[in-house]
TORKOL-508485 format. One record per residue (C-alpha): x, y, z. Coordinates in steps of 0.001 Angstrom, whole numbers, padded with zeros to 6 digits, always signed. Example, Ala and Ser with C-alpha at 12.3 -4.5 7.8 and 13.67 -1.06 7.14 Angstrom:
% TORKOL-508485
+012300-004500+007800 +013670-001060+007140 
% end
This chain:
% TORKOL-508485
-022433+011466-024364 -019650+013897-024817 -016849+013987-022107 -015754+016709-020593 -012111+018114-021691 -009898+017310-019081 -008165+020053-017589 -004346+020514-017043 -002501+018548-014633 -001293+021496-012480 -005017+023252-013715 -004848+027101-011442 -000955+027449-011347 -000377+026477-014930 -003237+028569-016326 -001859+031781-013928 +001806+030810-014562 +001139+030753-018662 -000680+034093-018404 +001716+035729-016481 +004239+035030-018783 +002210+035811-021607 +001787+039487-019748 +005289+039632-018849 +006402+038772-022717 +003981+041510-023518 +005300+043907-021400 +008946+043078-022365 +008066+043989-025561 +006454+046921-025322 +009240+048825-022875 +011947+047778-024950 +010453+048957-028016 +009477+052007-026079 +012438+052704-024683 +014672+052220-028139 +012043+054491-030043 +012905+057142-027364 +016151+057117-026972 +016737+056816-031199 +014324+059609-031581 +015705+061789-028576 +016699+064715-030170 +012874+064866-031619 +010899+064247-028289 +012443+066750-026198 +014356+064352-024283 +017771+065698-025433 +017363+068401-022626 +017045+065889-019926 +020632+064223-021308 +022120+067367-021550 +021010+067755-017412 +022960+064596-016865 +025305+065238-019277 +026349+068399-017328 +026004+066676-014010 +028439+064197-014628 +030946+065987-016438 +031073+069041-013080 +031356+065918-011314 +034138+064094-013100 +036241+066786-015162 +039168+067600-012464 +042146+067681-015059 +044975+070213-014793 +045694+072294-017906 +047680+071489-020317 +051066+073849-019583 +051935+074069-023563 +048839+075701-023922 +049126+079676-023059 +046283+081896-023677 +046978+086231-023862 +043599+087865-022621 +042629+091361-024071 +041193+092068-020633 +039525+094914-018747 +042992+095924-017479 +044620+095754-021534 +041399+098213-022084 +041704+100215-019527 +045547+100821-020359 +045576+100835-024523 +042143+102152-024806 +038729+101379-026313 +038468+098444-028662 +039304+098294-031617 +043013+098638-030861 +045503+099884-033806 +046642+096862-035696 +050543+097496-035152 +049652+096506-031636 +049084+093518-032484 +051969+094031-034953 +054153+094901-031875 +052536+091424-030030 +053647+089249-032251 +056831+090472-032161 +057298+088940-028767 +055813+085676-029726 +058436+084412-031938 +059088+081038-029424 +055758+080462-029686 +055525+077285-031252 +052086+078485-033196 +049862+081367-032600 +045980+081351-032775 +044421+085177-033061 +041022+084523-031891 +040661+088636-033445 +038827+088813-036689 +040305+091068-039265 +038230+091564-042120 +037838+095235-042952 +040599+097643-043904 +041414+100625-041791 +041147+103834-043988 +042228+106262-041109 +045572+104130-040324 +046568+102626-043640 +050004+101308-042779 +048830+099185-040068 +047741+096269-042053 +050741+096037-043332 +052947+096042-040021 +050693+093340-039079 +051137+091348-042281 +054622+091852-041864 +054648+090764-038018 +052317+087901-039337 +054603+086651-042096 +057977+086961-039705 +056407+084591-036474 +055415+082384-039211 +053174+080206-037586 +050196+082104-037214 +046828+081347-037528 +044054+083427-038796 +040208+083135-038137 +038000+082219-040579 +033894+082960-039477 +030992+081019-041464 +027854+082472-042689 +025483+079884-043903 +027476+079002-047815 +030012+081900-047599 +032883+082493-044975 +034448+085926-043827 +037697+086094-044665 +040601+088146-043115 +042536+090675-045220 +043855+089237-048317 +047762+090767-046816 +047125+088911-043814 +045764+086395-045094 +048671+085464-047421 +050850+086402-044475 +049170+083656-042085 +050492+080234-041921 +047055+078868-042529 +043521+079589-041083 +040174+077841-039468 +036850+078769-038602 +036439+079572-035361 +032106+079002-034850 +031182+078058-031767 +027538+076317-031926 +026002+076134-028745 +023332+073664-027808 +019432+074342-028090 +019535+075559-024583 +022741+077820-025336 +025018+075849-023282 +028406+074943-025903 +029284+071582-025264 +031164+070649-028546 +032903+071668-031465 +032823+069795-034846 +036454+069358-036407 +035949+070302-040235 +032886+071885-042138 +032256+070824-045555 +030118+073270-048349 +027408+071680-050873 +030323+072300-053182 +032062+069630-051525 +035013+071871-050102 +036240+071549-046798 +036953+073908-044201 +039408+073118-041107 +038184+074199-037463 +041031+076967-035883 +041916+074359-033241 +042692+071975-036603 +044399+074624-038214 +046389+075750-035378 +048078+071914-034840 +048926+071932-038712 +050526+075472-037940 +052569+073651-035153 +053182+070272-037476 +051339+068152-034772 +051124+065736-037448 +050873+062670-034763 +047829+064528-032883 +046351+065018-036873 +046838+061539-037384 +044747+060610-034450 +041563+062961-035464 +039104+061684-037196 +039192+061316-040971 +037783+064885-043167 +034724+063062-043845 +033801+062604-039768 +032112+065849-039273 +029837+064921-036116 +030238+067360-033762 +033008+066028-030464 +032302+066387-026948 +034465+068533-025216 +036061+067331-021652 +036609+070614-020081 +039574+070395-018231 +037930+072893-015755 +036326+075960-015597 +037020+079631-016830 +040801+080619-015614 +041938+076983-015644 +044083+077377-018200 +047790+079839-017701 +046715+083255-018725 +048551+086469-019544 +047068+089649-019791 +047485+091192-023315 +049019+094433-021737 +051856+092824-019660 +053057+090854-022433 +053387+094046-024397 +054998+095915-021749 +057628+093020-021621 +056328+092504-018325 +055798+088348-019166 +059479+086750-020265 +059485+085870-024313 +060595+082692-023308 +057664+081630-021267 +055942+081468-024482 +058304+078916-025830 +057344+075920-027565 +053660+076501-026517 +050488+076962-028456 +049983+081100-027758 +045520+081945-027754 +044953+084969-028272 +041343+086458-027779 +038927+088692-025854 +038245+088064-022101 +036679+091264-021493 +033148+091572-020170 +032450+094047-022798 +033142+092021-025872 +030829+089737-025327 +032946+087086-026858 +031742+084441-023546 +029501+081525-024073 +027928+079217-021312 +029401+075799-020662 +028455+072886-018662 +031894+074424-015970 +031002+078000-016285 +028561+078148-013448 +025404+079789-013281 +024997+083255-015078 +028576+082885-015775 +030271+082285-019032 +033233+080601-020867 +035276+082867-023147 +035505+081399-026515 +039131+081683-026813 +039253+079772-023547 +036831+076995-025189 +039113+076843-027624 +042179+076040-025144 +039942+073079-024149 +039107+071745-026865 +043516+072053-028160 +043901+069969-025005 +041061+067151-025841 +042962+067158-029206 +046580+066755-028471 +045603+064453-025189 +043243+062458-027291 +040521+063024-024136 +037661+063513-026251 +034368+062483-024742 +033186+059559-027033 +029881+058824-027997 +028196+055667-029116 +025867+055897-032367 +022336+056979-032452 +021513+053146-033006 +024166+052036-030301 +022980+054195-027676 +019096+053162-028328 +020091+049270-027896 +021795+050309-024164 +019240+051748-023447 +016839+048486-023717 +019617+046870-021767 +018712+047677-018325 +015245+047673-019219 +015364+044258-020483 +017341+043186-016981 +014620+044855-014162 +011799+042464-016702 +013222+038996-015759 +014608+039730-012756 +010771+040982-011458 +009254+038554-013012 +010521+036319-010625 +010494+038733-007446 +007899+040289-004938 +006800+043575-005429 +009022+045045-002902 +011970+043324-003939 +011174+043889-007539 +010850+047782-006604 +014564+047478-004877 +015973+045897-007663 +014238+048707-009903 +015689+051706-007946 +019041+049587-007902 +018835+049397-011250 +018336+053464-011664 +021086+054271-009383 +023234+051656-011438 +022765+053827-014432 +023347+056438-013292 +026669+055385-011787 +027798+053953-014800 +027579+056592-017281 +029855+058959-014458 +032046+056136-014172 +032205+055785-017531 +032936+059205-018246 +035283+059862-015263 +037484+056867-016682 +036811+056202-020272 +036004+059432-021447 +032928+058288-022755 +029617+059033-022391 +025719+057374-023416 +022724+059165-022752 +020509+057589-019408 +017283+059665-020312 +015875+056554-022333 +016925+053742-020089 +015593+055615-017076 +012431+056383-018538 +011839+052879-019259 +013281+051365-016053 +011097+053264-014507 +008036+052288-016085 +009202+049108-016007 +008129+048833-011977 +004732+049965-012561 +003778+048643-015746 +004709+044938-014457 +002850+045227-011024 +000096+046316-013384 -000154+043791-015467 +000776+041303-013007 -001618+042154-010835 -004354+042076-013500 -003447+038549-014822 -003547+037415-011369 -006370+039003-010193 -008336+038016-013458 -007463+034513-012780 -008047+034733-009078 -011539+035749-010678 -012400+032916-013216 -011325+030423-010404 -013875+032077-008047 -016216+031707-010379 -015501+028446-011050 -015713+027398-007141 -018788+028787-007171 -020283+026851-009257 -018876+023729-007879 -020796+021294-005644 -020460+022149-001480 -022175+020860+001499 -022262+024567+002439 -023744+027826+001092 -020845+030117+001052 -020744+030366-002680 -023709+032666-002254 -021318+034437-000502 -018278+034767-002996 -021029+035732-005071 -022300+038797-003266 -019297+039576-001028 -017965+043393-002632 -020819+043434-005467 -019702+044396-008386 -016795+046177-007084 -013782+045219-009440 -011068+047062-007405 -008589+045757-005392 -010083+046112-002001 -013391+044758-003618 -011668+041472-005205 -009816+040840-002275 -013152+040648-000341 -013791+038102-002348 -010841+036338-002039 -011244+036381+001648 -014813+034456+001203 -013398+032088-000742 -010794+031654+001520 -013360+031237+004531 -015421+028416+002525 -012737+026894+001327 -011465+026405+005645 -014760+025197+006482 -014750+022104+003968 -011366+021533+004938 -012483+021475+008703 -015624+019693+007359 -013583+016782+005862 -010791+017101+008566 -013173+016896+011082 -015617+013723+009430 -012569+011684+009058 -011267+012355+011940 -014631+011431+013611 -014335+007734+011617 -014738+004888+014085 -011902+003393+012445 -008145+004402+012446 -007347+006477+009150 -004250+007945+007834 -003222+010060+004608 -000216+009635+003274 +000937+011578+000213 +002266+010328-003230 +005645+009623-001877 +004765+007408+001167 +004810+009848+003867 +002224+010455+006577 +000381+013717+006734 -002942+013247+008515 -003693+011072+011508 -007570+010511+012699 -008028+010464+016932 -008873+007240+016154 -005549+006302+014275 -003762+007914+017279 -005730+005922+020341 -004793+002869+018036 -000920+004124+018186 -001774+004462+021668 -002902+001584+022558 -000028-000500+020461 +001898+001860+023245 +003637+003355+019810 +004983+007113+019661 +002016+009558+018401 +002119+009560+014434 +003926+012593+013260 +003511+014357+009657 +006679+013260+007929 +006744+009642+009118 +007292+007310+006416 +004622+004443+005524 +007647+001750+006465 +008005+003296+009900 +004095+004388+010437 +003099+000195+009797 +006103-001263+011441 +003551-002107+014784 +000999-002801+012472 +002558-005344+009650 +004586-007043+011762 +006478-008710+008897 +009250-007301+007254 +008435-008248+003955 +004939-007500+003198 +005623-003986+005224 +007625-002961+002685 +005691-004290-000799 +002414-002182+001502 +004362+000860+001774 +005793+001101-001868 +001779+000485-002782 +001529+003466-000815 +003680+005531-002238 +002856+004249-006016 -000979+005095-005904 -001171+006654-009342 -004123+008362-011494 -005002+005336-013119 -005649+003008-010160 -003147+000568-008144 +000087+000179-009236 +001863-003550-009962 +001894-006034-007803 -002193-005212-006868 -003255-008298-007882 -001257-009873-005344 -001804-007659-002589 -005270-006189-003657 -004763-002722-001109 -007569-001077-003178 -010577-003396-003120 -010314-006400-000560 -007838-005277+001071 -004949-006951+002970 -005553-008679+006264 -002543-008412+008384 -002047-009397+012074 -000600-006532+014246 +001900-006196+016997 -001214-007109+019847 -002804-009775+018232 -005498-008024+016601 -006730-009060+013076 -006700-005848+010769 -007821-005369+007151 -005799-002655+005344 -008137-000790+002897 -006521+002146+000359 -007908+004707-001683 -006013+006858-003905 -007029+010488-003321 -007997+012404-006545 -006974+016381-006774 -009514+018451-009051 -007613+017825-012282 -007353+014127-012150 -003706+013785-010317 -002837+011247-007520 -002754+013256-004502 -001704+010239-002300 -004063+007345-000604 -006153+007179+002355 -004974+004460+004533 -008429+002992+006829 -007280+000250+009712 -010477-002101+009957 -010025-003977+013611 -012117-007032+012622 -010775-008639+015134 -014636-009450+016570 -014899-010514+012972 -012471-013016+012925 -013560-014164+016834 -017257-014585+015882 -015887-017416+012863 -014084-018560+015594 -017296-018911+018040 -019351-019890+015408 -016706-022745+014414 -016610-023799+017729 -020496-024290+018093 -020361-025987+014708 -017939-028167+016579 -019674-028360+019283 -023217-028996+017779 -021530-031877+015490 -019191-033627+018262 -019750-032597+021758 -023301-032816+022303 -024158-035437+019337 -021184-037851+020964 -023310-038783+023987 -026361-038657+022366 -025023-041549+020160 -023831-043362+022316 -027219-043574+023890 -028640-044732+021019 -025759-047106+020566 -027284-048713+024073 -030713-048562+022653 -029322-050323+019301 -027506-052603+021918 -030649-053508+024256 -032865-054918+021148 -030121-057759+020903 -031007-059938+023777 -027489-061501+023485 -026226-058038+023977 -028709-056230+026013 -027855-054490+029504 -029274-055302+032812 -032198-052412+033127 -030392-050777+036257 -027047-050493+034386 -028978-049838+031035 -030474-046612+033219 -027405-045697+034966 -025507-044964+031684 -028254-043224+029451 -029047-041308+032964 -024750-040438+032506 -025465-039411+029305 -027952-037504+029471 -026772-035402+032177 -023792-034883+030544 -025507-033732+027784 -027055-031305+030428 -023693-030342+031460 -022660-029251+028024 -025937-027237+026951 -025838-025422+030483 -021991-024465+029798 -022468-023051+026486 -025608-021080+027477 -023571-019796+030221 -020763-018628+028009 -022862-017321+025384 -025078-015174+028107 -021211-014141+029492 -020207-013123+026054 -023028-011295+024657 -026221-010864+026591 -027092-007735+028714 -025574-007576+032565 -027105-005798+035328 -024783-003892+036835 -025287-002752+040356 -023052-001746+043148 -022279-004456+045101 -019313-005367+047892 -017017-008008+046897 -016354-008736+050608 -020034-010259+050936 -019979-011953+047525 -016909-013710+048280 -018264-014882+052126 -021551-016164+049976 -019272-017987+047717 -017502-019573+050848 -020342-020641+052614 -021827-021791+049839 -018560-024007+048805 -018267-025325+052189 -020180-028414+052200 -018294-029830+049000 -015593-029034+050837 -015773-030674+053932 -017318-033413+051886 -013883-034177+050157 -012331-033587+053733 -010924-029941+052612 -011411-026530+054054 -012370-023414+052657 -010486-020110+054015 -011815-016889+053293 -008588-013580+053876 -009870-009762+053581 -007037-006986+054168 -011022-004656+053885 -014170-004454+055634 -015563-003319+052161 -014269-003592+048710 -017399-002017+046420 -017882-002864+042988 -020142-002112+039948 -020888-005822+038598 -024119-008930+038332 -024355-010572+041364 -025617-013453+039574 -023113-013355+037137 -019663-012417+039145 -020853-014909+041894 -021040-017891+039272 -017672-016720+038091 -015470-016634+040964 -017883-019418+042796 -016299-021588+039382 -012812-020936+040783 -013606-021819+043969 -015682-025417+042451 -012333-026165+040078 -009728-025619+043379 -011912-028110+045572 -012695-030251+042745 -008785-030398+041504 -007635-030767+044950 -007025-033923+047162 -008358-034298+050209 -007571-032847+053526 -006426-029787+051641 -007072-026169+051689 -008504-023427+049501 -007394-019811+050604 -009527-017107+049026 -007908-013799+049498 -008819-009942+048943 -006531-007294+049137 -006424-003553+046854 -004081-003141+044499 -003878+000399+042801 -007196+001335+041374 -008422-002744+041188 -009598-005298+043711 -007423-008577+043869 -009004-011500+044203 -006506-014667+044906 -007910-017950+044833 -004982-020603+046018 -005315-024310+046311 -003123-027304+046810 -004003-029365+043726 -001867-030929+040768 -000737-028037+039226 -000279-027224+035357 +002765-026827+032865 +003566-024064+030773 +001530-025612+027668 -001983-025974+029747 -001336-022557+031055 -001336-021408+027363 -004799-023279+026631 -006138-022810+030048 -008938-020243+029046 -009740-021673+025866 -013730-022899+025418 -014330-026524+024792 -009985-027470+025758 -009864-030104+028755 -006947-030811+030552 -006076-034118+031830 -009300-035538+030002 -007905-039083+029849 -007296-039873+033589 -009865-041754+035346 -009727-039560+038725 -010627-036087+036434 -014101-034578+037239 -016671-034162+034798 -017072-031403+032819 -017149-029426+028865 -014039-027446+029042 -016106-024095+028910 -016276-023195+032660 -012798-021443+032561 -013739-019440+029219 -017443-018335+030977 -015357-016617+034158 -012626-015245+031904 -015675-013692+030058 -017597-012948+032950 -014152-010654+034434 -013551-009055+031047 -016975-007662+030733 -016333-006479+034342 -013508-004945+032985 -010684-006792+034850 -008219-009365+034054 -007408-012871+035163 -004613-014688+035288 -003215-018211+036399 +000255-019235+037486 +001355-022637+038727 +003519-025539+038938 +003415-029462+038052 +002382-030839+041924 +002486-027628+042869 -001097-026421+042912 -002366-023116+041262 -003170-019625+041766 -005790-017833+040067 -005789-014024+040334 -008549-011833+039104 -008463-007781+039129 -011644-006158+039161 -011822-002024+039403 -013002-000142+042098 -016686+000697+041967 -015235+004324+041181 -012610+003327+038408 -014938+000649+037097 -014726-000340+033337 -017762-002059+033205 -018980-002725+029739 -022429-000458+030781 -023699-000130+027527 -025641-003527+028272 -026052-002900+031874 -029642-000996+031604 -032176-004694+031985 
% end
């Protein structure tokens, strides 16, 4: 026969947990691969123009720098038109400019000069000249694909040195950097003007901070703010003489076009919208990022890719252990977080990475999880439905689970499902709760570390009636048995068996105290005999779920052995002792040495005999009190007691004692045998006359106590100590057998009323004193209270 493969120990939640990870692993994977593909291939997806959105954002946000004061920039403006005429200008005007300029500590002219002018010939030459006297002037140089436009050859000679002065905007015509150097395929390399212009000034600590020749990616310019920022002079006042020579002083003189017409403006992330940036004043900004060393840094194509998977990589494990609205907090969070740090970044590092990536994939992140999450858990919520429905069930309801939602497979649909599921999965736990707590026997659950988590009604009447606090979930075994295993030590070796039931069976020590099979029989806190029975409760894959604890009461058990020991006894002593003693006579009366006169030969078998009589009529009587059906009828225990009075009487005033009869009530009804009750109490009344001397008195009394009848009987006799008190209701015990002056009897008519009573459902009780005499009180309820044992009164 093949076995079955046994499942997991945790069986659902490691299947679901393994899965989930398995999806979560997967889905790890897949965004960070995503999002590093994306943000290394940016530029080629069309993602570039969401950067360059942020990109702006921040920078508008963050750039609040004043200008740099050493930087001066002389505008050909609409005014300088207006004033010198149409452009071109002559070039000794710009001869005449430079004369001016001389404190400048180098001059850019942002003007190209490239073609000779036929019509004023002597021009280029003042300008050479005016070029060659400031002597730190820089010339433009313009690139066009392999070749470069050149100034004049005079001014060039005449120039300290020169640089290109392209300006490449980005692909949505916004300029946002300059690159420092452009090399040819020949391998020659061209300065940019901004370059050129600090070697004009010998910068040389600001050149030995820029990056090497062979750096030629293009560097993020931090506009210091936007157009006008910088200190400005119009082109015409500082050729009138109306700006001071000397506020050009050590400063790095611009000069280029800011006139609309020239169309020398290009938009930049500060412009503004329909608004542009002349280049000369692009330049200015990006002199300042050099000589400040503010450029905005950027991390490599590879570096910025692996950031990106960063917080991508952070929202995964932190949902995989969150709810879904959590996990979409900690998702926005994240977003916001990115976004905060790259302006933070920029605002005080001057650097900035590219979010477009990371934000893409964070936010996938959210809804590719719940996803996948939700299908794991949904498929698994699935295969265990379908498992439970093909597991045994007192009830039908896997029909249901079946055909609840058809063969919807949405959410709405599976949940449905869930919900039946659910709903049959409550009614066998109210099925089982309900059969055990309907056991006749007390039974409590207690889990695999010794604590109590289910009680039965009749576990808690059994608290009850041990008058112990109602069993609480949480209680410990040790407290839980402490009424019922009264001693110490075998309460505690019980409650570490309960809290050791294991897979495999009972733990060590079983063999001693067998908990699983026999059981132990204990002796609780009122007497009663109880057999402690475990079971270890099994969970679906195989684990020890804890034990079911079942309190036997045999108790009747254990008092039918007695009874039955007792006859035995009885049988075998009582009633063969005067049965061989007769035949000891008979034995006796063959010997004619040793033969009896016939009259006292009679006389003792005729003693015998009838106390052999005695004996059989006391145990029939007890055995009829104890077991066999009573007829129960209402009856007033005013009239029984008179009967028993008047019956008594004679004996009574035979031993020269009186019989007194006390009722506080005209009436006291009962529910109880006439027969029976009247034998009972009429034994109380025999024993007080019989146990009495003469010229004494018996008081009966009756009074109400509460909800029971009291009957009193009081007489004058001998009395009892403490240790016949203790045996006083015991069947077959006699007390005082050996004097000559007791009466007759078998010791059982004591146990027959105390059995008579309880099946009445009272009590009796005796108290009394050597010489003394006794008191016997019995307690019977009212006929509307009464605890009558009816289940044998229908005759």
């Amino acid at each position: 026969m093949t076995r079955r493969p046994r499942r997991s120990r945790r069986g659902f939640w490691d299947r679901l947990d393994r899965r989930i990870f398995f999806e979560w692993q997967m889905v790890l994977a897949a965004l960070a691969l995503f999002t590093f593909l994306l943000s290394y291939f940016a530029a080629d997806t069309g993602l570039a123009r969401l950067n360059q959105v942020f990109y702006d954002a921040s920078l508008v946000t963050s750039s609040s720098r004043p200008a740099l004061q050493d930087i001066v920039i002389i505008a050909i403006d609409d005014g300088s038109l207006d004033e010198l005429g149409h452009w071109p200008w002559r070039r000794e005007v710009h001869a005449r400019l430079l004369d001016k300029l001389h404190a400048a500590r180098a001059v850019g002219m942002d003007i190209m000069f490239d073609a000779p002018v036929s019509y004023f010939p002597q021009d280029d030459v003042l300008l050479a000249q005016a070029i060659h006297a400031q002597g730190r002037v820089v010339m433009p140089l313009v690139l066009d694909g392999q070749s470069v436009r050149r100034p004049l050859p005079a001014l060039a000679e005449a120039a300290r040195t020169m640089g290109y002065i392209n300006i490449r905007p980005d692909s949505d015509g916004t300029v946002r950097s300059i690159t420092l150097g452009h090399e040819f395929a020949s391998g020659r390399y061209l300065p940019h003007f901004v370059v050129a212009l600090l070697e004009a000034a010998g910068a040389h600590e600001v050149l030995a901070r820029l990056p090497p020749p062979t750096t030629l990616a293009p560097r993020l310019i931090p506009y210091a703010g936007g157009p006008g920022h910088f200190t400005m002079y119009s082109y015409r006042a500082v050729l009138d003489g109306a700006v001071p020579e000397t506020a050009f002083a050590g400063k790095y003189v611009l000069i280029g076009a800011w006139s609309t017409g020239l169309g020398d403006a290009f938009p930049t992330p500060l412009a503004g919208s329909g608004k542009g940036m002349a280049g000369v004043e692009i330049l200015a900004n990006a002199l300042q990022a050099s000589i400040q060393d503010a450029w905005i840094h950027t991390p490599t194509r590879l570096q910025t890719a692996l950031l990106a998977v960063l917080p991508v990589i952070i929202a995964c494990l932190l949902m995989r252990y969150l709810s879904p609205r959590r996990s979409l907090f900690v998702t926005v969070s994240i977003l916001a977080a990115i976004v905060i740090d790259d302006w933070l970044y920029m605002r005080y590092a001057h650097g900035w990475v590219a979010p477009a990536a990371a934000l893409i994939g964070t936010a996938l992140s959210y809804p590719v999880w719940s996803w996948r999450s939700q299908e794991a858990a949904l498929g698994q919520i699935d295969r265990e439905l379908s498992r439970l429905q093909h597991e045994h069930t007192p009830f039908r309801e896997h029909a249901l689970i079946r055909d609840a939602g058809g063969g919807d497979q949405s959410l709405p649909g599976r949940v449905i499902k869930l919900h039946s599921a659910i709903d049959q999965v409550r009614h066998l736990r109210r099925f089982f709760a309900d059969s055990l707590d309907a056991t006749p026997d007390p039974t409590v659950i207690f889990d695999t570390d010794g604590v109590l988590r289910f009680a039965s009604a009749a576990a808690l009447a059994y608290a009850q009636r041990l008058d112990d606090a109602r069993p609480a979930d949480g209680t410990v075994a040790d407290e839980y048995l402490r009424s019922i295993v009264t001693a110490a030590d075998l309460r505690h070796r019980i409650s570490l068996l309960l809290g050791q039931a294991g897979a495999k069976g009972p733990p060590d020590g079983a063999p001693v105290l067998d908990l699983w099979h026999q059981g132990i029989e204990v002796k609780d806190r009122g007497g009663h005999d109880m057999l402690l029975k475990g079971l270890p409760i099994r969970r679906a894959d195989g684990s020890s779920a804890g034990t079911i604890l079942t309190l036997v009461d045999i108790s009747p058990i254990r008092e039918a052995q007695r009874r039955r020991e007792e006859t035995l006894r009885f049988v075998s002593h009582d009633m063969r002792s005067p049965q061989n003693s007769i035949l000891a006579l008979l034995e006796l009366q063959r010997n004619p040495r040793t033969a009896l006169p016939e009259p006292e030969l009679l006389a003792r078998i005729g003693q015998y005999s009838r106390k052999t009589l005695r004996l059989v009529d006391g145990f029939v009587q007890l055995a009829r009190a104890e077991s066999m059906a009573m007829a129960y009828r209402p009856m007033n225990l005013v009239d029984l007691l008179s009967e028993i009075c008047d019956e008594y009487w004679a004996l009574a005033h035979k031993r020269g004692s009186s019989v007194e009869l006390r009722c506080d009530e005209s009436e006291a009804p009962v529910q109880g045998d006439h027969d029976m009750l009247g034998r009972a109490l009429g034994n109380l009344v025999d024993n007080a006359i019989k146990y009495s001397p003469a010229d004494s008195r018996v008081l009966c009394r009756l009074g109400a106590q509460a909800r029971y009848w009291v009957v009193e009987i009081q007489d004058q006799g001998r009395g009892m100590d403490q240790a016949q008190l203790a045996t006083l209701f015991t069947p077959f015990v006699r007390l005082d057998e050996d004097r000559p002056d007791n009466p007759p009897g078998a010791g059982l008519g004591l146990a027959f009323v105390k059995a008579v009573i309880t099946r009445h459902g009272g009590t009796i009780e005796a108290a009394s004193r050597p010489g003394a005499g006794s008191i016997f009180t019995v307690r019977l309820p009212r006929e509307s209270e009464s605890g009558a044992d009816d289940s044998s009164s229908l005759m």
